[in-house]
VEXKOL-780751 format. One record per residue: residue in three letters; x, y, z of N, C-alpha, C in turn. Coordinates in steps of 0.1 Angstrom, whole numbers, padded with zeros to 4 digits, always signed. Last residue first. Example, Ala and Ser with C-alpha at 12.3 -4.5 7.8 and 13.67 -1.06 7.14 Angstrom:
# VEXKOL-780751
Ser+0128-0022+0071+0137-0011+0071+0129+0000+0079
Ala+0132-0057+0078+0123-0045+0078+0132-0033+0078
This chain:
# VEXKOL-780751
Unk+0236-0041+2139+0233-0036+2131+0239-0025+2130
Unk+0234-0053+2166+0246-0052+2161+0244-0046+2144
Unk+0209-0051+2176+0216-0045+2184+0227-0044+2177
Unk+0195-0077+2163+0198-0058+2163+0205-0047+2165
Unk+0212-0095+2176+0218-0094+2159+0212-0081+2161
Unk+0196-0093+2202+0209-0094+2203+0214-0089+2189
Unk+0168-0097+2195+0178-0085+2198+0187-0082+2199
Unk+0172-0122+2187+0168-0114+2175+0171-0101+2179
Unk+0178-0137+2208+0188-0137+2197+0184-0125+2189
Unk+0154-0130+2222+0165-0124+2226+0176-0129+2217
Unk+0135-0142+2209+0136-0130+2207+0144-0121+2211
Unk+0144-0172+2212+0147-0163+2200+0143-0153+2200
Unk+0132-0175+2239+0152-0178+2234+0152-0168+2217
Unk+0109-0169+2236+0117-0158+2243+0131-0161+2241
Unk+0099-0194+2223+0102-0179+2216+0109-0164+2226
Unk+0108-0214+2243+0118-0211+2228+0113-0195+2221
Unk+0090-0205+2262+0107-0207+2262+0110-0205+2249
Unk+0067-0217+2245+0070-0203+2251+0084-0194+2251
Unk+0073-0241+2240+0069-0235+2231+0075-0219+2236
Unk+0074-0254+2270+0085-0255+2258+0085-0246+2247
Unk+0046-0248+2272+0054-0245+2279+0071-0243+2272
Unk+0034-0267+2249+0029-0249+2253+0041-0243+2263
Unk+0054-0286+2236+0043-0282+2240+0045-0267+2242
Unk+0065-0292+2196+0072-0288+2215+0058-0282+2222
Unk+0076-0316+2180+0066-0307+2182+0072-0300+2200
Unk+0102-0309+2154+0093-0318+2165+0085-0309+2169
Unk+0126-0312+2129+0118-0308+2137+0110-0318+2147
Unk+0162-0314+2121+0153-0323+2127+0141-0315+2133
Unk+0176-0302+2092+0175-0303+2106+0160-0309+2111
Unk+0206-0313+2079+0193-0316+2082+0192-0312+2091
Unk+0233-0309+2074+0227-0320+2064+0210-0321+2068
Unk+0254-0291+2079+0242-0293+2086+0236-0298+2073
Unk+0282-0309+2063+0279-0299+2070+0267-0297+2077
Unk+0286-0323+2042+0279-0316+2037+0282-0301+2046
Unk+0296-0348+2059+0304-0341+2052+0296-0329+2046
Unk+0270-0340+2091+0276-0348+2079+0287-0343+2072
Unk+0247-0335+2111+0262-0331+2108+0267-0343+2100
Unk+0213-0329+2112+0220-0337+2114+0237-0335+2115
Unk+0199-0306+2149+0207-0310+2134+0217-0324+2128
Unk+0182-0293+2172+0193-0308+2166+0187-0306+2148
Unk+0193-0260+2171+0182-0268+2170+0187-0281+2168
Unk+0193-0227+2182+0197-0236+2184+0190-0245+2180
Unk+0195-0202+2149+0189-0204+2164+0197-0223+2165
Unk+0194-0173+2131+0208-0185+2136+0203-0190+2150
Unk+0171-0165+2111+0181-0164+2118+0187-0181+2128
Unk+0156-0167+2093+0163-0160+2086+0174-0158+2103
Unk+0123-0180+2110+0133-0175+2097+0142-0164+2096
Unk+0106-0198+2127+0119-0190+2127+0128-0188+2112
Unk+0091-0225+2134+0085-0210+2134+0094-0200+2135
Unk+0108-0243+2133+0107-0246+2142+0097-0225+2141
Unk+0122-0236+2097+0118-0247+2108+0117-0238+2124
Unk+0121-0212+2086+0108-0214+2086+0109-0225+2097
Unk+0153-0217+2081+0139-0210+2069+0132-0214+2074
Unk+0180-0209+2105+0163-0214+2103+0161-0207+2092
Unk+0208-0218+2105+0200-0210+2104+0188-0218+2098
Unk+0219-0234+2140+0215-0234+2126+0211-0224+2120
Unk+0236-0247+2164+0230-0239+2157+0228-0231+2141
Unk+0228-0284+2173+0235-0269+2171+0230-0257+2165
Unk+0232-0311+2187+0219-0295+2189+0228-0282+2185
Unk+0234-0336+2164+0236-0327+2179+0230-0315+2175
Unk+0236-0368+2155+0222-0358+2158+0227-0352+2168
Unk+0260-0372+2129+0254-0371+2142+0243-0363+2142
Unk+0269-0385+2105+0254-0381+2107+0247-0380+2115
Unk+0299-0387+2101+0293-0395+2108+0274-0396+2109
Unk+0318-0378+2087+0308-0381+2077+0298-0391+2083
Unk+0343-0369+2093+0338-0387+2091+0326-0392+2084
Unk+0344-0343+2096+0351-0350+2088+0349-0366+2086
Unk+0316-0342+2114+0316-0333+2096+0333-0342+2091
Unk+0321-0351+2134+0311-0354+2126+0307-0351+2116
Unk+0345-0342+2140+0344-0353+2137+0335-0355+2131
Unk+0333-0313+2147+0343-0315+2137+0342-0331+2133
Unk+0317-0316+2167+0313-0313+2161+0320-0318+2148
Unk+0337-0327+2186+0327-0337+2185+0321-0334+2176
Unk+0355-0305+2192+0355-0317+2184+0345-0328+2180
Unk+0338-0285+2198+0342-0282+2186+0345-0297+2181
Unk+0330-0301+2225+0319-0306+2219+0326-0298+2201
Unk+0359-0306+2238+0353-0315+2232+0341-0314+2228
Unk+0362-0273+2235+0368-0280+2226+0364-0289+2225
Unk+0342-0268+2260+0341-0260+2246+0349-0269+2236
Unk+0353-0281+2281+0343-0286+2273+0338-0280+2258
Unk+0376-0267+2283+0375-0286+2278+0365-0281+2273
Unk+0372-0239+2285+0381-0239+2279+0382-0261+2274
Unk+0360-0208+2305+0358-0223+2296+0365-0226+2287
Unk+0384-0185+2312+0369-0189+2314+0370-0204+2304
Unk+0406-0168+2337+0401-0171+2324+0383-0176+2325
Unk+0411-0162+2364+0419-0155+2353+0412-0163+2339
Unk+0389-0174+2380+0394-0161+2383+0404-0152+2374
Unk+0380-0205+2380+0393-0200+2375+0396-0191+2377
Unk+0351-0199+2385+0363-0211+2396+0377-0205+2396
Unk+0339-0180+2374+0344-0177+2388+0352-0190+2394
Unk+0340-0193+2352+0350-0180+2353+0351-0179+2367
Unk+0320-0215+2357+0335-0217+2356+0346-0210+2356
Unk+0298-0198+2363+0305-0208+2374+0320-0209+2372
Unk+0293-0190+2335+0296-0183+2347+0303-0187+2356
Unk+0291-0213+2326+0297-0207+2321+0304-0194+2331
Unk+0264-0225+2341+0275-0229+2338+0288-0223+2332
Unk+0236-0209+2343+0251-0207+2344+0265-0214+2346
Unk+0222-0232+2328+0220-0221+2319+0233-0210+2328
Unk+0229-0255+2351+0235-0256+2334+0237-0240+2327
Unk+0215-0243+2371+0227-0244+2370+0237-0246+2356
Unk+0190-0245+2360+0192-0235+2364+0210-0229+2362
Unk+0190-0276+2357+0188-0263+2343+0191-0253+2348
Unk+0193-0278+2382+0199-0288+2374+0200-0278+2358
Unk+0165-0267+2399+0178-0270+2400+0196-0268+2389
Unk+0148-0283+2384+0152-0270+2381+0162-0264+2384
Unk+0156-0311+2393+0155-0308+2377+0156-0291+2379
Unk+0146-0303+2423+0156-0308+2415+0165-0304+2405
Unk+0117-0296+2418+0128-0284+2424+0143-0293+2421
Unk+0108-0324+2410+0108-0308+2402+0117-0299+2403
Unk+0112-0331+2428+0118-0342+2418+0119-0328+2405
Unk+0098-0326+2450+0111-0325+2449+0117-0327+2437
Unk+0072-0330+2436+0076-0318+2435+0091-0316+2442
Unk+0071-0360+2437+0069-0356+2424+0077-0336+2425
Unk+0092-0379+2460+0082-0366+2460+0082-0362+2443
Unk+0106-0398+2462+0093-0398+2463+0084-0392+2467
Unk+0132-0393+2452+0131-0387+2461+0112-0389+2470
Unk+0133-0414+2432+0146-0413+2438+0140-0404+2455
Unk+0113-0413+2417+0116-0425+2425+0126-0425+2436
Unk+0113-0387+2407+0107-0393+2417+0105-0404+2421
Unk+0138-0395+2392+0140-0387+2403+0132-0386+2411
Unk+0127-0414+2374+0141-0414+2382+0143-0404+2394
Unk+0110-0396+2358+0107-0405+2366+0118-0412+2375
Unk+0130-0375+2351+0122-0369+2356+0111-0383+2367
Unk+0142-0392+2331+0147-0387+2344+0138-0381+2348
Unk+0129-0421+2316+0125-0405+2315+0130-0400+2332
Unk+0143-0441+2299+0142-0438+2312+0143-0424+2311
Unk+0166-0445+2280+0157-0445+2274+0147-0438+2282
Unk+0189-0440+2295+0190-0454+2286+0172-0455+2278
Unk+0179-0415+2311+0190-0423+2310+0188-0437+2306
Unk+0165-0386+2295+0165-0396+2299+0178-0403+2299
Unk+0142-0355+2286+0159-0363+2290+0158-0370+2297
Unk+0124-0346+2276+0127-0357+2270+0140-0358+2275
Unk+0111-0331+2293+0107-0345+2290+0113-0353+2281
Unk+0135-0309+2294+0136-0317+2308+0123-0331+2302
Unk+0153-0292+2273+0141-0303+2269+0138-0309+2283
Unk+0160-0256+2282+0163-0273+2286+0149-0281+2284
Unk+0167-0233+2265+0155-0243+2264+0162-0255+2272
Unk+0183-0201+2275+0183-0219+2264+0172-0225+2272
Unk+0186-0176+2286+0173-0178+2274+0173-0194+2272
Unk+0210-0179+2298+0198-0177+2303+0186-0185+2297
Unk+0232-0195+2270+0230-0189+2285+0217-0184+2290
Unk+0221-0195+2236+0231-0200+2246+0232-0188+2258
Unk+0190-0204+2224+0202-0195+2226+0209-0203+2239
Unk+0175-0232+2214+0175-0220+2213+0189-0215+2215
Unk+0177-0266+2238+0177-0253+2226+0174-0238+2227
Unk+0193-0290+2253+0190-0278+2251+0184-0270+2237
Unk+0190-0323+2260+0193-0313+2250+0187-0302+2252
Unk+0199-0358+2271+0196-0344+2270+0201-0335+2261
Unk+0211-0388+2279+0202-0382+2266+0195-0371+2271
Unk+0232-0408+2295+0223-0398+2299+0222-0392+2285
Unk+0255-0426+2291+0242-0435+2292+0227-0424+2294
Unk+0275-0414+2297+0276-0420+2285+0260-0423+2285
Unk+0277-0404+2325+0271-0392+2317+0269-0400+2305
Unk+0266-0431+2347+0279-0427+2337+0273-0414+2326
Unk+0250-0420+2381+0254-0429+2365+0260-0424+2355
Unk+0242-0405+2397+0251-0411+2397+0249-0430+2388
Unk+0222-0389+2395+0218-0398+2398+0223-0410+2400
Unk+0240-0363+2393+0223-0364+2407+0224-0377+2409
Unk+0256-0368+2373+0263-0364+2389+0250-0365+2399
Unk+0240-0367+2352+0245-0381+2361+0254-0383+2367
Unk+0227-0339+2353+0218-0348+2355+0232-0367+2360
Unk+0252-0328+2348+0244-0322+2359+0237-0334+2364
Unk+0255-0339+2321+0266-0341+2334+0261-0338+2344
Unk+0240-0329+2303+0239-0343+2309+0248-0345+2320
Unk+0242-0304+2307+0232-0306+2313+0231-0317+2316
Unk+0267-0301+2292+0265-0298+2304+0254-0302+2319
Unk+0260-0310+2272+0270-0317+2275+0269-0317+2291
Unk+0243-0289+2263+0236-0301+2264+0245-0309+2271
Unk+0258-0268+2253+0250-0267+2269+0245-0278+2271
Unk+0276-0276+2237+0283-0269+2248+0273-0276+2259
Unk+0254-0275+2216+0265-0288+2221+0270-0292+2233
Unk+0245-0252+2217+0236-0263+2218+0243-0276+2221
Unk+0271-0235+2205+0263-0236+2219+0253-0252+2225
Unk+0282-0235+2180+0282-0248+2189+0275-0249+2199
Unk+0271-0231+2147+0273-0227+2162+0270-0242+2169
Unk+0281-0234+2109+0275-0238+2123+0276-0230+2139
Unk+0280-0231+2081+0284-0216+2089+0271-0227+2103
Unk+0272-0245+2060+0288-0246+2066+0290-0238+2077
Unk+0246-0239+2055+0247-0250+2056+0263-0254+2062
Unk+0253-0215+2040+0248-0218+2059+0243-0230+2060
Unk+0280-0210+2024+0268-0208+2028+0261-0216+2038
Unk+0300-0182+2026+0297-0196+2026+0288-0200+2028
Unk+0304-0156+2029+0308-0159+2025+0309-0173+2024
Unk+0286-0147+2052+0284-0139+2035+0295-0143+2026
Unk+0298-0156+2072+0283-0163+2065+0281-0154+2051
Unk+0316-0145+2080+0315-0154+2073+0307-0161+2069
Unk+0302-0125+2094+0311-0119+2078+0316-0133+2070
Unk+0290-0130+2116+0284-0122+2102+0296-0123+2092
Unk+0316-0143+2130+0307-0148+2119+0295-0148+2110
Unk+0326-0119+2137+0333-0126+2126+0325-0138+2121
Unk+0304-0109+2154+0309-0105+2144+0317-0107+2132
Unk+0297-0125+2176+0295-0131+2162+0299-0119+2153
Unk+0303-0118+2203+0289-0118+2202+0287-0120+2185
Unk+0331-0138+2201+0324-0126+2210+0309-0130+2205
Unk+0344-0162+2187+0339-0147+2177+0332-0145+2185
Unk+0361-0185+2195+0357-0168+2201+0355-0159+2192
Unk+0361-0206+2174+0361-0205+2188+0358-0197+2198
Unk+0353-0213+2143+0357-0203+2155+0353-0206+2168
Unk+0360-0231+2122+0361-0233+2133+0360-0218+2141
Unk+0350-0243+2091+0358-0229+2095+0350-0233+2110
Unk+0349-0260+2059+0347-0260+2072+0357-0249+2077
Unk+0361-0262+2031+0349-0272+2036+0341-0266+2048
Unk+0370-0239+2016+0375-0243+2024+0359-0248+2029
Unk+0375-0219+1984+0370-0238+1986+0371-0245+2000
Unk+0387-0198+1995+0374-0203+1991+0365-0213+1993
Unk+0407-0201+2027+0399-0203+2010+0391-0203+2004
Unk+0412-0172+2047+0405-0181+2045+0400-0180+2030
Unk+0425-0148+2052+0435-0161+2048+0428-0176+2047
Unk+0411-0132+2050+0414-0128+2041+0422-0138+2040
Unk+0395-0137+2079+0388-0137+2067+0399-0141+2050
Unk+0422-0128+2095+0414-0143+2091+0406-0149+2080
Unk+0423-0106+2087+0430-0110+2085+0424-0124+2080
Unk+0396-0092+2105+0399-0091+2088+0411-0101+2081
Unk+0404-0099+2126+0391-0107+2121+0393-0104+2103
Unk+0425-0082+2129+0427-0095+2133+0415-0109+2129
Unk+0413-0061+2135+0421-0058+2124+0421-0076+2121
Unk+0393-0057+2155+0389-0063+2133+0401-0060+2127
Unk+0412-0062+2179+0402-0071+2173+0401-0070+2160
Unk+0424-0035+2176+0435-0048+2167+0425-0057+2167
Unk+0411-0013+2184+0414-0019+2175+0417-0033+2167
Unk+0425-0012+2210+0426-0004+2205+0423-0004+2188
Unk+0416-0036+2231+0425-0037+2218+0426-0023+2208
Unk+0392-0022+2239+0403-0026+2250+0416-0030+2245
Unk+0375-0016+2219+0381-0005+2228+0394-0010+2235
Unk+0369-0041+2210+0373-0033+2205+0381-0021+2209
Unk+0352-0051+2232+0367-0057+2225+0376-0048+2221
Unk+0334-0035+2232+0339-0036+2247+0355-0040+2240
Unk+0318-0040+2212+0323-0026+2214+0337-0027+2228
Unk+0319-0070+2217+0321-0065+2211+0326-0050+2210
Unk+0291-0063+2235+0308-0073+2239+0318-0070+2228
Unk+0271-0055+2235+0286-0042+2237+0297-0054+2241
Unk+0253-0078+2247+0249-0064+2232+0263-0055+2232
Unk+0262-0085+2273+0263-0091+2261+0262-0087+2244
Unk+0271-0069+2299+0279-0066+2286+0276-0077+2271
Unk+0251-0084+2316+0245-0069+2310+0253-0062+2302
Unk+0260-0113+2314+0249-0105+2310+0244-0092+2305
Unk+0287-0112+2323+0286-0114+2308+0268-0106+2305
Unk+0283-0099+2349+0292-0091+2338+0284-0096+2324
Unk+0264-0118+2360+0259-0102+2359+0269-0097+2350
Unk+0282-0140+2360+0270-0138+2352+0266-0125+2351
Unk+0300-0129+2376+0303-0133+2365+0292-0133+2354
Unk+0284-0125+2398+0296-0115+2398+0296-0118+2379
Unk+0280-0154+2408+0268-0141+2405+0276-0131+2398
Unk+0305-0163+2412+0292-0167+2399+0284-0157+2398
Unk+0311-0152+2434+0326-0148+2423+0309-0155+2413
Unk+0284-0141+2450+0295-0147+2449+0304-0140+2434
Unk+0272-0109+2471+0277-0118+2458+0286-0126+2460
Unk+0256-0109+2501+0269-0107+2494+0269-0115+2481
């Protein structure tokens, strides 16, 4: 028997390409009437634009033709990393402040969890855990565990709630985001960017650490990612790249 998670992920999943068509029908409309508006009460000269529910990005195709992509950010990478640290220092019970993880690529299934390079205070979790459990392959089934759960986190939480869906963590990582563009802080978070060429990706909007400054995405940070990691990420972006098809 399904749970209320499974239930939730199989919706978002197989309505993710027609989320959108799906809005639209159910609002008879009033979605683009209501994305046009926005558009149309947004300034020129405006530094920064927050969306919170542009569906599968429709309103942020339209604002990227109007600013340029150094201002036109995604949060996912923020969302899912937040997530992932909490997963990891609810296992090993230590303060989420002190845990260093990051996701990439796309947001839900497809995302990249970095698992070598997440660590607590420097401390590569993956050694932590086989200390913890002094099995190298518990320590595995764990960690997968742990990513497994992250990549439906989102799901989980519609099925807690039953009448809505995510709603803190989405805002503390918008704000986390925002502060670091109004302070001018030069945080390193994993958001989403459009790629020229970094990480073997051009011309589309993938997850990647970036710096965040007054500018906006001030930088983005490459690195090398093995064979395995490597893989992952090109299936995370060929499912973004379906996905923008699909909305063509």
């Amino acid at each position: 028997m399904m749970t209320g998670t499974d239930l939730a992920e199989r919706f978002f999943s197989s309505n993710g390409t027609t989320y959108d068509q799906i809005a639209n029908l159910s609002t008879l409309g009033l979605d683009i009437w209501w994305k046009k508006q926005i558009l149309n009460k947004v300034p020129k000269d405006s530094r920064q634009i927050l969306d919170q529910a542009c569906g599968t990005g429709i309103l942020t195709f339209k604002i990227v033709r109007k600013f340029p992509h150094s201002r036109v950010i995604g949060q996912a990478g923020v969302l899912d990393s937040a997530r992932f640290e909490a997963f990891i220092a609810w296992e090993l019970g230590v303060s989420v402040k002190d845990v260093t993880a990051m996701t990439l690529g796309g947001h839900g299934d497809d995302m990249v969890a970095l698992v070598r390079y997440a660590s607590v205070k420097g401390i590569p979790v993956m050694e932590i855990l086989e200390r913890k459990y002094k099995s190298k392959e518990k320590a595995k089934e764990v960690m997968e565990a742990m990513v497994k759960r992250t990549r439906g986190a989102g799901g989980e939480v519609v099925a807690l709630l039953k009448t809505g869906s995510a709603f803190y963590s989405p805002a503390s990582s918008a704000i986390a985001m925002a502060e670091a563009i109004l302070k001018d802080s030069k945080r390193v978070l994993p958001t989403c960017a459009y790629l020229n060429g970094e990480f073997g990706v051009k011309g589309y909007y993938v997850g990647v650490p970036c710096v965040l400054g007054a500018k906006g995405i001030e930088q983005i940070i490459e690195f090398a990612l093995d064979a395995e990691e490597q893989a992952m990420m090109d299936k995370s972006v060929a499912a973004v790249k379906g996905l923008v098809d699909s909305m063509k």
